[in-house]
N, C-alpha and C positions, 0 to 999 in steps of 0.2 A: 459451562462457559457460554457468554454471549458477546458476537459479532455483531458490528454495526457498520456495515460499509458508509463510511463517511464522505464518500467520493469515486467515482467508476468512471471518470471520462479521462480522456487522456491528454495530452501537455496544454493544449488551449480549451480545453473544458468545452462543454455544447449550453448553448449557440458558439459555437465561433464567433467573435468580435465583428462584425459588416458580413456574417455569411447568408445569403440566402437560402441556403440550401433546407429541403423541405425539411429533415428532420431536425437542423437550427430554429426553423419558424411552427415545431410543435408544440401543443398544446397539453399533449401527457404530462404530467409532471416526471415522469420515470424515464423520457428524453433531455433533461436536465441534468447535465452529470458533471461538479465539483474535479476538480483534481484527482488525483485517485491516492486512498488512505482509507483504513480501518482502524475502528478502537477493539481491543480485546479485552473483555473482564472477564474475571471470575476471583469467588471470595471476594474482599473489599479491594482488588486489585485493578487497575485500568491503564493499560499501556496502550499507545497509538504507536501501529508500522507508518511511517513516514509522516512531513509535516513539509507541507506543501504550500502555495501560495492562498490558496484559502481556505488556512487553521481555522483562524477567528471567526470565519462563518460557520464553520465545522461545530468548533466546541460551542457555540450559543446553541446553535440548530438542536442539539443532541444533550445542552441541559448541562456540560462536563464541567465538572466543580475542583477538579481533581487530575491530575495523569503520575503514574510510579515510572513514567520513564518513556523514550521514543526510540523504537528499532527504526534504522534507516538499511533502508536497500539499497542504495547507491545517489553519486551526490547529482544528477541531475534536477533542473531548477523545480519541476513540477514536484519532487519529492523531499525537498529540503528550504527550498523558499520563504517559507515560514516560521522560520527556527525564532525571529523577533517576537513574534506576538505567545511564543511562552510566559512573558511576562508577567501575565496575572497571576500565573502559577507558581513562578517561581518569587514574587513579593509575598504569597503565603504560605510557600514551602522551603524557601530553601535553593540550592540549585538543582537542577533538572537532569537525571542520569539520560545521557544519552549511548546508544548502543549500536557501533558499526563499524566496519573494515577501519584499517588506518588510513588506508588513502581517503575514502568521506572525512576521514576526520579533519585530516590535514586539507582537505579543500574547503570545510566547514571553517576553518582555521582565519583561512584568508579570506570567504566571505563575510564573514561573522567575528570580526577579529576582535571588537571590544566587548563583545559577550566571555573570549578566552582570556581576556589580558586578566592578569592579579595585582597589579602593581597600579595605581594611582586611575582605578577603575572607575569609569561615568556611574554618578550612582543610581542611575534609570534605567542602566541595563542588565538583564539576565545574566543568569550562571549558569554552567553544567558540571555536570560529571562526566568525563569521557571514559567508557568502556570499549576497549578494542576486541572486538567479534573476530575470532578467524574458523575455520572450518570445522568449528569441532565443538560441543555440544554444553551446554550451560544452564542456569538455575535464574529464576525470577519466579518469586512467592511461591514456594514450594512447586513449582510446575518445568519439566523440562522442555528446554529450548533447542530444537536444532537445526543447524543456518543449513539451508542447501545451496549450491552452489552454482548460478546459472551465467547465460552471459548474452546481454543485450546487443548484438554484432561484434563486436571488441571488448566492450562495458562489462567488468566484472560486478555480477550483480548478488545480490544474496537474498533468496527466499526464508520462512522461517516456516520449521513444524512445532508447532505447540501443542502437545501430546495426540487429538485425533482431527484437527484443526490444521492443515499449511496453505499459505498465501506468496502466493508468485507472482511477480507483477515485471513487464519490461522484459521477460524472457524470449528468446530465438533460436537457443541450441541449449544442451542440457546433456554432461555425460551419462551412462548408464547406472556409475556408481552411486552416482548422487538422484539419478533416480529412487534409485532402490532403498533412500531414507524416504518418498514417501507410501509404502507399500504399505498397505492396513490401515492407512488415514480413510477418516470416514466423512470428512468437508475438504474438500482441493477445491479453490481460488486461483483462476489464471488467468494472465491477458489473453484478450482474444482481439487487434484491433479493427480489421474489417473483414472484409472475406478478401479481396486482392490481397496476393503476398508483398509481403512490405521485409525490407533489407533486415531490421532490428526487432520486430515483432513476430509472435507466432497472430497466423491472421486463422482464421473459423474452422477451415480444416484440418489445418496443422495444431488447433486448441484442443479441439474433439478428437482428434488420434492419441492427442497424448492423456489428455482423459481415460478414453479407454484403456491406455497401457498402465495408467495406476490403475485404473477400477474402486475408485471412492463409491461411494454407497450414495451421496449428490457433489455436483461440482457448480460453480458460479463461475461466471465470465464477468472479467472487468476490464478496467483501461479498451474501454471502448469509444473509438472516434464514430462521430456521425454520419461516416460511410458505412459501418455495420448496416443502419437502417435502421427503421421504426423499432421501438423496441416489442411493440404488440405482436407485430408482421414477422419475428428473427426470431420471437421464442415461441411461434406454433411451428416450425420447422429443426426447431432443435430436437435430436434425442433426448428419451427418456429419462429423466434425472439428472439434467444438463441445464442451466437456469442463469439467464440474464440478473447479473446484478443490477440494482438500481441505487441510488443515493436515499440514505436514510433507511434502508432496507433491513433489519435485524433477525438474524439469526441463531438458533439454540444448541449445542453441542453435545 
């Protein structure tokens, strides 16, 4: 299986629009951080967790010719914003399985309402398939999928373990049960979004506690805003086997 984090910054992406702040005016490219999304391959397979406000730089950036479907975590605009610029894909596919809670859907519904219409449809817009996700455990290309179940202050959110692979994005609180689908995972992916604790985010040491209590074998930090800090400066302070995602970053499973 290979990861592509297609995005690690979080709702206004770095730079921030007019911000001066040092790590908006860096020069690393690995301070430049997309929306937050990943593509998941494996076999001739390619799903993307969320579709956020910039897909279309995503999928040129990364080459994607192709997607079998989009798991959504929940329907805020950073992770679903995007849902139009499927269009390439679904003009030589088909319509587009999409995969998430019922309430995303029904909010997808009314954002994106002539993408759902059947009935005397614009012919330059997309299609999908709606698949409704609820707590409990499902198949895409032969690979098991299971939602965990998290919650962004109020926001019922859904993570996904894809056999030794889970990606958590927008988490704050987390029961113990749903913990303990990801125990034996050998890549955990989690927001981390600065070191101040923040109402709807787990922030750096509330990221790294809960690292430790899964005990992944490596963990990535994503949905990071540019109060984290330099991204050079944040990962010689990190523990061992604890690792700054960055945009375009690909990893092996």
């Amino acid at each position: 299986m290979k990861v592509t984090f297609l995005g690690t910054g979080t709702s206004q992406g770095i730079p921030v629009i007019g911000s001066n702040h040092p790590v908006c005016l860096s020069s690393d490219p690995r301070d430049k951080r997309l929306r937050v999304s990943v593509l998941v391959q494996w076999e001739d397979y390619n799903y993307v967790i969320d579709c956020g406000p910039d897909f279309r730089q995503q999928m040129l950036s990364n080459k994607v010719t192709r997607i079998d479907g989009i798991l959504f975590t929940h329907e805020h605009s950073d992770h679903v914003a995007g849902l139009d610029d499927i269009r390439p894909f679904f003009f030589n596919q088909g319509d587009i399985p999409i995969y998430a809670h019922i309430r995303v859907l029904d909010t997808l519904r009314k954002r994106f309402e002539y993408v759902f219409v059947t009935e005397d449809k614009y012919p330059g817009a997309p299609g999908v398939k709606e698949i409704v996700i609820k707590n409990t455990p499902f198949e895409l290309g032969g690979l098991k999928v299971v939602p965990v179940n998290t919650f962004h202050n109020r926001v019922q959110v859904f993570g996904y373990r894809l056999n030794n692979f889970a990606y958590l994005t927008d988490v704050k609180t987390i029961e113990e049960e749903e913990i303990n689908k990801l125990k034996g995972v050998k890549v955990l992916v989690v927001n981390a979004l600065r070191e101040k604790p923040h109402h709807s985010h787990f922030n750096l040491e509330e990221a790294i506690a809960f690292i430790q209590k899964v005990n992944p074998e490596k963990a990535y930090l994503t949905h990071l805003s540019h109060y984290m800090g330099f991204h050079e400066e944040v990962q010689q302070k990190l523990p061992d086997k604890i690792y700054l995602a960055y945009d375009n970053l690909q990893i092996t499973i």
